[in-house]
N, CA, C and O atoms as CSV, one atom per row, in Angstrom:
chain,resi,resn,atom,element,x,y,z
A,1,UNK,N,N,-26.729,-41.341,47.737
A,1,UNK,CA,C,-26.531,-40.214,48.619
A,1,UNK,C,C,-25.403,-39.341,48.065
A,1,UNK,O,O,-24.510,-39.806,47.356
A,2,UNK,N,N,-25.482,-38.099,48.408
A,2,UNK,CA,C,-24.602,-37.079,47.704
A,2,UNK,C,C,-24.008,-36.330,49.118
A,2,UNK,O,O,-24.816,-36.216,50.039
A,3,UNK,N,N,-22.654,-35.827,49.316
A,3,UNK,CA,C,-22.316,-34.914,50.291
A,3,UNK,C,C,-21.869,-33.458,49.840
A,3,UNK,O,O,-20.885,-33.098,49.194
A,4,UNK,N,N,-22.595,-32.965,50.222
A,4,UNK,CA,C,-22.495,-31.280,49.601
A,4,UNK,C,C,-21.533,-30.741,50.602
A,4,UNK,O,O,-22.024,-30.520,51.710
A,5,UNK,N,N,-20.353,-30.500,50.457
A,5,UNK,CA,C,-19.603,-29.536,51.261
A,5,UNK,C,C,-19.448,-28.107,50.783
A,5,UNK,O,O,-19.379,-27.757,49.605
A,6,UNK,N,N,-19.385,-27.042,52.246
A,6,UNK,CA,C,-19.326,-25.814,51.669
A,6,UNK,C,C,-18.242,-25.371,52.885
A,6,UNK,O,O,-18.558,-25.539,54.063
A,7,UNK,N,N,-17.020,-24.829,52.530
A,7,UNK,CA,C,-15.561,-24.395,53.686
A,7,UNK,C,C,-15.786,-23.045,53.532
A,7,UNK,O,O,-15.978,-22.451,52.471
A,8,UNK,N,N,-15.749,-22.549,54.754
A,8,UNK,CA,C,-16.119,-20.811,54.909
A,8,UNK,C,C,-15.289,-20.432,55.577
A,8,UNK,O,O,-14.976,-21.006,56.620
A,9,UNK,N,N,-14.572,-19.078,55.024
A,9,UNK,CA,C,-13.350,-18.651,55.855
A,9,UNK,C,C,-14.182,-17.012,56.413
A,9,UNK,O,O,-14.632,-16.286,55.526
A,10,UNK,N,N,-14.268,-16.711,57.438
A,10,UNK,CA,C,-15.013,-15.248,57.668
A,10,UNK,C,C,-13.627,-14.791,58.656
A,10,UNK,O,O,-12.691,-15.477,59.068
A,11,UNK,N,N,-13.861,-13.718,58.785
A,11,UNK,CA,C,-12.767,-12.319,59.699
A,11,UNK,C,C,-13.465,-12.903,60.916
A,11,UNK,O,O,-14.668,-13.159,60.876
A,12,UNK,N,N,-12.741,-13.110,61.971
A,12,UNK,CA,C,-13.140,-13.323,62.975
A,12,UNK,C,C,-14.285,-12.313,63.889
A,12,UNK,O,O,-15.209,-12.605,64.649
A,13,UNK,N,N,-13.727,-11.010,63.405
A,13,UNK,CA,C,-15.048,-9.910,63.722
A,13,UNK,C,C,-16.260,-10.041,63.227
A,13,UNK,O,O,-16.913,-9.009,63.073
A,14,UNK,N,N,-16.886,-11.418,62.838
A,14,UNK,CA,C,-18.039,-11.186,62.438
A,14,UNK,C,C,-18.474,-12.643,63.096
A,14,UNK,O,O,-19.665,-12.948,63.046
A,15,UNK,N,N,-17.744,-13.337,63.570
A,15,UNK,CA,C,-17.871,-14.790,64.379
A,15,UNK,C,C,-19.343,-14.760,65.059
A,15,UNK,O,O,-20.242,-15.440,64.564
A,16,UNK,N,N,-19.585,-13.897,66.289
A,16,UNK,CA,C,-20.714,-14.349,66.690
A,16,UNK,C,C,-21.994,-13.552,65.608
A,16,UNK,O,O,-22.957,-14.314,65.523
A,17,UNK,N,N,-22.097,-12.917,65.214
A,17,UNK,CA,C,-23.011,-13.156,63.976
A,17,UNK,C,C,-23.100,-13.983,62.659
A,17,UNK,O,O,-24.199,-14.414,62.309
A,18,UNK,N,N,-22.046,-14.208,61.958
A,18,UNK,CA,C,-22.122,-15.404,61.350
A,18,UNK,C,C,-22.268,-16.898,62.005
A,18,UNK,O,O,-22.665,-17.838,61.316
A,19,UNK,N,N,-21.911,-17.053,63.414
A,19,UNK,CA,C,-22.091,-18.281,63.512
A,19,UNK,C,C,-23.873,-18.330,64.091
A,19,UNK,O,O,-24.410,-19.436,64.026
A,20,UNK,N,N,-24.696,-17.175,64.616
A,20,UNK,CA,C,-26.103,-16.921,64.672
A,20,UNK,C,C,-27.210,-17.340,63.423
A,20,UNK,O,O,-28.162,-18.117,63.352
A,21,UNK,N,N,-26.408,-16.195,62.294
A,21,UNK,CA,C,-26.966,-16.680,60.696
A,21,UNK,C,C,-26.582,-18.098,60.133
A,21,UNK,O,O,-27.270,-18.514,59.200
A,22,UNK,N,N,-25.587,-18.860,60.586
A,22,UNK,CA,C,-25.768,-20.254,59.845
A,22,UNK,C,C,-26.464,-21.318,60.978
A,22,UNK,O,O,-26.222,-22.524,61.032
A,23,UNK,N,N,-27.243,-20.689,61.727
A,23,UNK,CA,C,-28.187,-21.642,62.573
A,23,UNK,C,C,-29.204,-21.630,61.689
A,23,UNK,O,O,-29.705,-22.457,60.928
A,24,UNK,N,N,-29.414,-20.387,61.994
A,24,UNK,CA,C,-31.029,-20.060,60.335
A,24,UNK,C,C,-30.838,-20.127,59.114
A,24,UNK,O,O,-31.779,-19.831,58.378
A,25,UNK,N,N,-29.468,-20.566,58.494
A,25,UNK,CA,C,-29.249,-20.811,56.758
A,25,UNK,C,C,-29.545,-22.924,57.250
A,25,UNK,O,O,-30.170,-23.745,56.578
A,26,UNK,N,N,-28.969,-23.104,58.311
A,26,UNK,CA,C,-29.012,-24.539,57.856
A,26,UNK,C,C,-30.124,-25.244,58.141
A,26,UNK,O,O,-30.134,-26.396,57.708
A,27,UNK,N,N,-31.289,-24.787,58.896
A,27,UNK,CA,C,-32.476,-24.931,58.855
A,27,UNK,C,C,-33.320,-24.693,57.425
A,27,UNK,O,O,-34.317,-25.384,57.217
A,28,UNK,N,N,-32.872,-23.660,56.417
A,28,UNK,CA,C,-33.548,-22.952,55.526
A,28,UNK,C,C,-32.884,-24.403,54.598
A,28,UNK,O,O,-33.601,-24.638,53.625
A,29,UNK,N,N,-31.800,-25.281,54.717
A,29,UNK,CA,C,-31.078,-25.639,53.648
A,29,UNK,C,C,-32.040,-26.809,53.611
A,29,UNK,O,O,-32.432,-27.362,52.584
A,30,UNK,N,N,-32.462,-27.201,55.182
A,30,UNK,CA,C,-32.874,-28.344,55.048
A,30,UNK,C,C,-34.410,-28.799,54.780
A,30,UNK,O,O,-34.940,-29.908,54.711
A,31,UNK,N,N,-34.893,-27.494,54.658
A,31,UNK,CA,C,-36.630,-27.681,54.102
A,31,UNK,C,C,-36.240,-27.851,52.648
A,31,UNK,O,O,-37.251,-28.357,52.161
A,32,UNK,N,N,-35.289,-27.706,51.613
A,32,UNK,CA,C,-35.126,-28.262,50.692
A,32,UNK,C,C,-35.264,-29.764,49.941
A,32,UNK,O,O,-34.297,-30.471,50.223
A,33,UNK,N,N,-35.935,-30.214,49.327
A,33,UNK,CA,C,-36.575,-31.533,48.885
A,33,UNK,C,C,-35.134,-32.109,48.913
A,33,UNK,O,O,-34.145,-31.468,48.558
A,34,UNK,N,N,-35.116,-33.732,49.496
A,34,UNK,CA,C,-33.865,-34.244,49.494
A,34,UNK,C,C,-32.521,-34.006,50.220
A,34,UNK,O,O,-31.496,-34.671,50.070
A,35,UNK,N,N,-32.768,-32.558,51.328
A,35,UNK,CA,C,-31.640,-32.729,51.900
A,35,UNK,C,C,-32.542,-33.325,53.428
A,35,UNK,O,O,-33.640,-33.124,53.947
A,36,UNK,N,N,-31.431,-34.068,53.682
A,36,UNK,CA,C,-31.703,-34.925,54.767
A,36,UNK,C,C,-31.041,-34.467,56.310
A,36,UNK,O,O,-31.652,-34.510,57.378
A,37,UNK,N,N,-29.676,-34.037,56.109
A,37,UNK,CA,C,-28.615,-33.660,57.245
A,37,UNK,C,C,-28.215,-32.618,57.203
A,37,UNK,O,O,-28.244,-32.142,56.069
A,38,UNK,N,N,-27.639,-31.692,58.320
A,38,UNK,CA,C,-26.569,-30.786,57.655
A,38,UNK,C,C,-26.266,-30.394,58.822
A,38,UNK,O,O,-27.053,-30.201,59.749
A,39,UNK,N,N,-24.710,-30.213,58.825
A,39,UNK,CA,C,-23.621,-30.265,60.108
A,39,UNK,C,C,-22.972,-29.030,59.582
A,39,UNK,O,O,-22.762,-28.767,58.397
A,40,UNK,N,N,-22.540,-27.948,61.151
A,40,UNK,CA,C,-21.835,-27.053,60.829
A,40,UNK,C,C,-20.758,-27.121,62.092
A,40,UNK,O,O,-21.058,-27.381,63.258
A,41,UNK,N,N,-19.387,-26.814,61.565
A,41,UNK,CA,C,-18.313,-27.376,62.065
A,41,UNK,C,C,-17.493,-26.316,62.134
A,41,UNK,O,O,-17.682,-25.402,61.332
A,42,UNK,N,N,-16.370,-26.215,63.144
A,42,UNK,CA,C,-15.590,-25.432,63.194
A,42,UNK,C,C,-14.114,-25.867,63.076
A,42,UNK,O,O,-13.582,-26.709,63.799
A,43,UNK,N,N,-13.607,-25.284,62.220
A,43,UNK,CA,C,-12.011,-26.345,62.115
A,43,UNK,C,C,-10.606,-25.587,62.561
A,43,UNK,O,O,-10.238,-24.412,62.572
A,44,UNK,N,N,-10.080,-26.703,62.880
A,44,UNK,CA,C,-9.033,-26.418,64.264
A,44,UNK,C,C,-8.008,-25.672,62.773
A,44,UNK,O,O,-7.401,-26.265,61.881
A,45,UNK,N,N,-8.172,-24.211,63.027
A,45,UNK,CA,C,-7.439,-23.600,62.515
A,45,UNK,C,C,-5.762,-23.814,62.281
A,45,UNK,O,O,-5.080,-23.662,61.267
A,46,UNK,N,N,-5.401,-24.230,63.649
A,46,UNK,CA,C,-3.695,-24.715,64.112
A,46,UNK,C,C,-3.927,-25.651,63.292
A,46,UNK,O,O,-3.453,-25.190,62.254
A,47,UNK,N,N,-4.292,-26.552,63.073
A,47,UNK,CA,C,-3.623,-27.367,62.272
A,47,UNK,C,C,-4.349,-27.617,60.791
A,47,UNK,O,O,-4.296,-28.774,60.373
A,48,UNK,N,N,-4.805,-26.945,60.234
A,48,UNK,CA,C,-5.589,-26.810,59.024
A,48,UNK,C,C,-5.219,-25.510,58.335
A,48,UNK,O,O,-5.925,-25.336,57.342
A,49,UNK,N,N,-4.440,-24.653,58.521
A,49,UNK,CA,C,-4.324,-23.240,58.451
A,49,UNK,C,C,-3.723,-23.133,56.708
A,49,UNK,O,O,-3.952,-22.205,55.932
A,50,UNK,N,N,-2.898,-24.404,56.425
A,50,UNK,CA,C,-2.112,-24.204,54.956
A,50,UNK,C,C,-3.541,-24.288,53.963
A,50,UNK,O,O,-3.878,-23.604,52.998
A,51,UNK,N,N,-4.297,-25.595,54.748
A,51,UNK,CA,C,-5.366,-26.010,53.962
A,51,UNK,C,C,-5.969,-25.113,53.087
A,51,UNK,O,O,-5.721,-25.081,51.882
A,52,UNK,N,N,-7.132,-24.033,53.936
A,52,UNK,CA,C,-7.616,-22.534,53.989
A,52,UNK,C,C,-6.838,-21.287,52.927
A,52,UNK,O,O,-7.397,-20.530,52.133
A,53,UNK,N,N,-5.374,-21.407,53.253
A,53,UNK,CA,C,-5.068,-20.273,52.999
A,53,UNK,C,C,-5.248,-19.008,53.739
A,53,UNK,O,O,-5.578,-17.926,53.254
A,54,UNK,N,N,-5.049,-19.217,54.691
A,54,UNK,CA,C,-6.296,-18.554,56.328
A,54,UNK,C,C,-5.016,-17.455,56.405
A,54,UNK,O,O,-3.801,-17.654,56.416
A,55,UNK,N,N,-5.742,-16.316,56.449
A,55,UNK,CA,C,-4.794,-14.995,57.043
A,55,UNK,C,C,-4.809,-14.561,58.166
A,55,UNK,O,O,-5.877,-15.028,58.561
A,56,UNK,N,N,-4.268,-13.811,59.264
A,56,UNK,CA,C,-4.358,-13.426,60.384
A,56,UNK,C,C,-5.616,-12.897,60.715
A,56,UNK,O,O,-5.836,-11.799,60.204
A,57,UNK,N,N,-6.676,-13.449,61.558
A,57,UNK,CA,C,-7.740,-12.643,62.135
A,57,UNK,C,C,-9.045,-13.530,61.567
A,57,UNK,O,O,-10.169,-13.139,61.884
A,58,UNK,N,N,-8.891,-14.794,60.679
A,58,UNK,CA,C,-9.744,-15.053,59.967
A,58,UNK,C,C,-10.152,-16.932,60.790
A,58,UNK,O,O,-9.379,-17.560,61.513
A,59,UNK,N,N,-11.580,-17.385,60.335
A,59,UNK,CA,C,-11.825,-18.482,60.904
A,59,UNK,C,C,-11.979,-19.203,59.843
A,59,UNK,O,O,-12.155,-18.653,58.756
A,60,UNK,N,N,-11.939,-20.591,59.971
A,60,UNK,CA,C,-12.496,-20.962,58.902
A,60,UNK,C,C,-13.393,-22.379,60.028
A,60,UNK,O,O,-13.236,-22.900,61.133
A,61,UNK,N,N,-14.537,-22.489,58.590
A,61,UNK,CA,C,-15.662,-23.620,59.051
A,61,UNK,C,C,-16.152,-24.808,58.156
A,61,UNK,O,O,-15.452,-24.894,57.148
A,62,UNK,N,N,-17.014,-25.626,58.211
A,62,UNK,CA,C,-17.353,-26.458,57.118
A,62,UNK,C,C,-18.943,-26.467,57.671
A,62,UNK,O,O,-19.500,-26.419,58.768
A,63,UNK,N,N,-19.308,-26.548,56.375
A,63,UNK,CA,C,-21.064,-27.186,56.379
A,63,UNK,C,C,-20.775,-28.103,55.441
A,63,UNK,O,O,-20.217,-28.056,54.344
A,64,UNK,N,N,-21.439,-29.244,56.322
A,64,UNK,CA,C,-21.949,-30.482,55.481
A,64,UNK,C,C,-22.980,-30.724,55.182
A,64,UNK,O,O,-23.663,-30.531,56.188
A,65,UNK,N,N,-23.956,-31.239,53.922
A,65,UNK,CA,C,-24.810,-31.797,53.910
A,65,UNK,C,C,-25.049,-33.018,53.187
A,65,UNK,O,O,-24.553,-33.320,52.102
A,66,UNK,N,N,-25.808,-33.657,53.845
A,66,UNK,CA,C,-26.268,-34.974,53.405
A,66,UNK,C,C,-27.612,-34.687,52.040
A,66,UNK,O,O,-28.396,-33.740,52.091
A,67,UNK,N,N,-27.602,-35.522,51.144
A,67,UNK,CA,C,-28.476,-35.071,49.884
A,67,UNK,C,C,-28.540,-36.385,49.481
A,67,UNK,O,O,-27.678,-37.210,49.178
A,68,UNK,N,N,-30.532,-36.422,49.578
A,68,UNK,CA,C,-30.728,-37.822,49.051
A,68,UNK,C,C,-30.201,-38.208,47.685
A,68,UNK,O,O,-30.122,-39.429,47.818
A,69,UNK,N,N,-29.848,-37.977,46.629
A,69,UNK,CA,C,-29.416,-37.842,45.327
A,69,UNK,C,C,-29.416,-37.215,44.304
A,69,UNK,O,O,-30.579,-37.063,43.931
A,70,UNK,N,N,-28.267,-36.483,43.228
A,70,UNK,CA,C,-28.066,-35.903,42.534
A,70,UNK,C,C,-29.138,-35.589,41.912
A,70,UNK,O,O,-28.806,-34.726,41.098
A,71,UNK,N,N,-30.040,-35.758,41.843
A,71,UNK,CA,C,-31.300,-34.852,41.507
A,71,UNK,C,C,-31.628,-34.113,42.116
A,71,UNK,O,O,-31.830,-33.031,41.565
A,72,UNK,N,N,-31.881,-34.211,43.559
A,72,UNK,CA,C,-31.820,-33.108,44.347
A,72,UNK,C,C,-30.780,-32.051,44.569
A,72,UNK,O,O,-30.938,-30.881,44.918
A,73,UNK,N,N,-29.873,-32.598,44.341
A,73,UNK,CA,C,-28.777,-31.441,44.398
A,73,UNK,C,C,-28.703,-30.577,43.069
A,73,UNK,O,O,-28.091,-29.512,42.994
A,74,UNK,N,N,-29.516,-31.263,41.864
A,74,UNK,CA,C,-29.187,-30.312,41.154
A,74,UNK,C,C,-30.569,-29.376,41.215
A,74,UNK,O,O,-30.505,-28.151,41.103
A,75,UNK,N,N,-31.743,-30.049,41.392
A,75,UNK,CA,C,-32.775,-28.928,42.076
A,75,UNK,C,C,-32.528,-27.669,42.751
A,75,UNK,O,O,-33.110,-26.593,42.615
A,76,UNK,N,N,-31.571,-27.993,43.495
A,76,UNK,CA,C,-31.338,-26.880,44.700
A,76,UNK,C,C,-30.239,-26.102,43.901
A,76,UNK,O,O,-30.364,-24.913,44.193
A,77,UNK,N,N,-29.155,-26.293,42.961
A,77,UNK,CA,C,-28.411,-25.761,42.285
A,77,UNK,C,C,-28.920,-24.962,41.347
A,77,UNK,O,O,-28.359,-23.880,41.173
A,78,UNK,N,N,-29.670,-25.184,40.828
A,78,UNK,CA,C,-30.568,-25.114,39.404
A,78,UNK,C,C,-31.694,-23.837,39.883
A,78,UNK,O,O,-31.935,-22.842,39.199
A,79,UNK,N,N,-32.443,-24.231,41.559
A,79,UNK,CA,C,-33.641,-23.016,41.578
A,79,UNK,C,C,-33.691,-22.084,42.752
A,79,UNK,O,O,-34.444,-21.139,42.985
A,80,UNK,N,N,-32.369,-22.761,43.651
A,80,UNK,CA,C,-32.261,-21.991,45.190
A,80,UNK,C,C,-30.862,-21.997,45.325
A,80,UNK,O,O,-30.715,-21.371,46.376
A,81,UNK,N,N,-29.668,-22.327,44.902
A,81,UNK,CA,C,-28.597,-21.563,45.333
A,81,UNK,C,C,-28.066,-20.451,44.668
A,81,UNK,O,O,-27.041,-20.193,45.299
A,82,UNK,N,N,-28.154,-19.811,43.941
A,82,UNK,CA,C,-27.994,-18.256,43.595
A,82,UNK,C,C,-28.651,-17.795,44.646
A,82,UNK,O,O,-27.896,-17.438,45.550
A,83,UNK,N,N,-29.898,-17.658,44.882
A,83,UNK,CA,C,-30.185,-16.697,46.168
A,83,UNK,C,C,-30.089,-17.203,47.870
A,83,UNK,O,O,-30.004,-16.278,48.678
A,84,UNK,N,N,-30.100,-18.478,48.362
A,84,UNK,CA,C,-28.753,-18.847,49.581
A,84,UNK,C,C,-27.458,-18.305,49.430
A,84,UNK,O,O,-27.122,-17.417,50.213
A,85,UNK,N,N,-26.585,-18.730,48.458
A,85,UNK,CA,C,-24.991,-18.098,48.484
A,85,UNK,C,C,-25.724,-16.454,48.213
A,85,UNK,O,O,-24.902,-15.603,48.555
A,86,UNK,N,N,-26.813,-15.931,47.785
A,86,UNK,CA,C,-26.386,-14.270,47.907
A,86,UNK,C,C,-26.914,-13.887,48.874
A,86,UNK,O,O,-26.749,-12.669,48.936
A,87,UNK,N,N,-27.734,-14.419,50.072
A,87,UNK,CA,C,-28.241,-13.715,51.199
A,87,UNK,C,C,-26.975,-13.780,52.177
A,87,UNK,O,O,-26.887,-12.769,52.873
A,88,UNK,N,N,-25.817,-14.886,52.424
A,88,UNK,CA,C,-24.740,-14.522,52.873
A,88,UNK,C,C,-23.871,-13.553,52.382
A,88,UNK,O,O,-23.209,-12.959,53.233
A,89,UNK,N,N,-23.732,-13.286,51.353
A,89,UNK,CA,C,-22.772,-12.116,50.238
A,89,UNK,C,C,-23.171,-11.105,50.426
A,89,UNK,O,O,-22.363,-10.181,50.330
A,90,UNK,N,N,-24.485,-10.812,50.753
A,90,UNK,CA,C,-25.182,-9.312,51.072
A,90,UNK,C,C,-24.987,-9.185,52.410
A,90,UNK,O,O,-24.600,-8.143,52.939
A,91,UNK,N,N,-25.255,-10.267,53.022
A,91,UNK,CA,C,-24.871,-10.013,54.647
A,91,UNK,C,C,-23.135,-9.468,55.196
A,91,UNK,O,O,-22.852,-8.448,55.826
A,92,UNK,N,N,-22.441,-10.276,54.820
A,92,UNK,CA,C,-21.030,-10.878,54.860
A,92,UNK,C,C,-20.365,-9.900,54.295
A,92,UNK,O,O,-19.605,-9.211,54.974
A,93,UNK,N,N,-20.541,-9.681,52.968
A,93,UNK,CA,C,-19.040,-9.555,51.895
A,93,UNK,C,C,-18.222,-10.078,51.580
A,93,UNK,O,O,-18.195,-11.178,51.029
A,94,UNK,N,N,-17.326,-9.357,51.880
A,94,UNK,CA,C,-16.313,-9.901,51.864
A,94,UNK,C,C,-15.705,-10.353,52.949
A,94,UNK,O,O,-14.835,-11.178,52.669
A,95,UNK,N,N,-15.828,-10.127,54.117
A,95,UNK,CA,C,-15.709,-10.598,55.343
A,95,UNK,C,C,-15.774,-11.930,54.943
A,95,UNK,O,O,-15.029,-12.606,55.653
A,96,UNK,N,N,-16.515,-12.765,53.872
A,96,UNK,CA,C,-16.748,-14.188,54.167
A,96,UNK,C,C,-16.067,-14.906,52.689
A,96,UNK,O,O,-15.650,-14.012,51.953
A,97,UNK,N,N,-15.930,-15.869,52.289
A,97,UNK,CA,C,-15.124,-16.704,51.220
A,97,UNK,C,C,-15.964,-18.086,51.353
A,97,UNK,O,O,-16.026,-18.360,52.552
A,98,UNK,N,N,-16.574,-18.973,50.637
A,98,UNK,CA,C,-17.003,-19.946,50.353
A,98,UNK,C,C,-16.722,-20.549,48.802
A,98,UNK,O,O,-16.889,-20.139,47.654
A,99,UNK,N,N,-16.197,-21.767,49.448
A,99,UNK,CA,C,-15.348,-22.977,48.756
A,99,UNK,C,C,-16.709,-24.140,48.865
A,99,UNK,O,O,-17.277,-24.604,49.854
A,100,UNK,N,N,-16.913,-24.346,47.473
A,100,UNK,CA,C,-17.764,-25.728,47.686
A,100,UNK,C,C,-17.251,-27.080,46.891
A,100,UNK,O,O,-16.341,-26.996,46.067
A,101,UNK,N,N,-17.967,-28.460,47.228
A,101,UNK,CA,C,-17.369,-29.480,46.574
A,101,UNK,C,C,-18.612,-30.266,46.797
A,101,UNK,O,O,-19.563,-29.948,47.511
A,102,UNK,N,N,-18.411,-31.711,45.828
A,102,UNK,CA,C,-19.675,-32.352,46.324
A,102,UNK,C,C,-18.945,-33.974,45.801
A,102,UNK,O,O,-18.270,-34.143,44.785
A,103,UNK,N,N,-19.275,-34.900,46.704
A,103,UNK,CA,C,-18.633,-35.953,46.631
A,103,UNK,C,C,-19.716,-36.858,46.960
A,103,UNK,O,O,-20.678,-36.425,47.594
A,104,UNK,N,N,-19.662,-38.038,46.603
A,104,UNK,CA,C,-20.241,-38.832,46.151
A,104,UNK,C,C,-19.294,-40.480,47.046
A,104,UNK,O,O,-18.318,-41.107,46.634
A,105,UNK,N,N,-20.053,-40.670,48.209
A,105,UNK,CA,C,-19.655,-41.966,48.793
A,105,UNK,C,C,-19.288,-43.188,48.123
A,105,UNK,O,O,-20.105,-43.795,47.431
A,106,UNK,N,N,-17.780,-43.689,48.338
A,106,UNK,CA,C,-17.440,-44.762,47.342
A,106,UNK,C,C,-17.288,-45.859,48.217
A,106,UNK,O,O,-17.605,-46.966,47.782
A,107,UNK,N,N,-16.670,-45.711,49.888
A,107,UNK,CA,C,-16.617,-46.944,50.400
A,107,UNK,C,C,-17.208,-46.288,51.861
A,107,UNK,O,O,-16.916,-45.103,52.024
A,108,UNK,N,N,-17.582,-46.590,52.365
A,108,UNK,CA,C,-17.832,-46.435,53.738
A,108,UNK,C,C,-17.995,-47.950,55.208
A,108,UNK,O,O,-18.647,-48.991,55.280
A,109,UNK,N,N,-17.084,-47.300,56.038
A,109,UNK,CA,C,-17.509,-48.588,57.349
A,109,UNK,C,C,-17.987,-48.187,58.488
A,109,UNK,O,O,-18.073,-46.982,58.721
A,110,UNK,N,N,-18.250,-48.819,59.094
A,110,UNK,CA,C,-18.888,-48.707,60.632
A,110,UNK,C,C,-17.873,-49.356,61.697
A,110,UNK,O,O,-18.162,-49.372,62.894
């Protein structure tokens, strides 16, 4: 399993439309072969704010996804994320900032 993270900082003036469009990006993420999950989160700005780099007026969020394995993620890297990350960039602008990472489960408990 692979965890695809993506941290999004947007201007708060665009909140209830960006948070509308990542109902319909994370549906679109997940007809993708191999993704299995995907969580969109809002993070407690007060206490995450150094994290971000967050300026006055701005939110920041996380999408997670779950990815059956690095093959799939590089599928989706390789033939569909250039045009996902640019249908937000055309929407957004600059209004929006996306930070991605992808980590790879080493211990996990229940």
């Amino acid at each position: 399993m692979i965890v695809y993270e993506v941290h999004l900082v947007t201007a708060a003036e665009i909140r209830e439309s960006f948070t509308a469009w990542m109902g319909e990006h994370l549906e679109q993420m997940l007809e993708f072969d191999g993704f299995r999950r995907a969580s969109f989160m809002k993070i407690d700005t007060a206490r995450s704010a150094d994290f971000f780099g967050l300026g006055d007026g701005e939110d920041a969020w996380l999408c997670q996804y779950e990815i059956a394995g690095q093959a799939h993620l590089d599928s989706y890297l390789r033939d569909h994320a250039h045009r996902m990350r640019g249908e937000g960039s055309a929407k957004f602008g600059e209004r929006m900032r996306a930070f991605r990472r992808v980590a790879t489960p080493f211990l996990t408990r229940s």
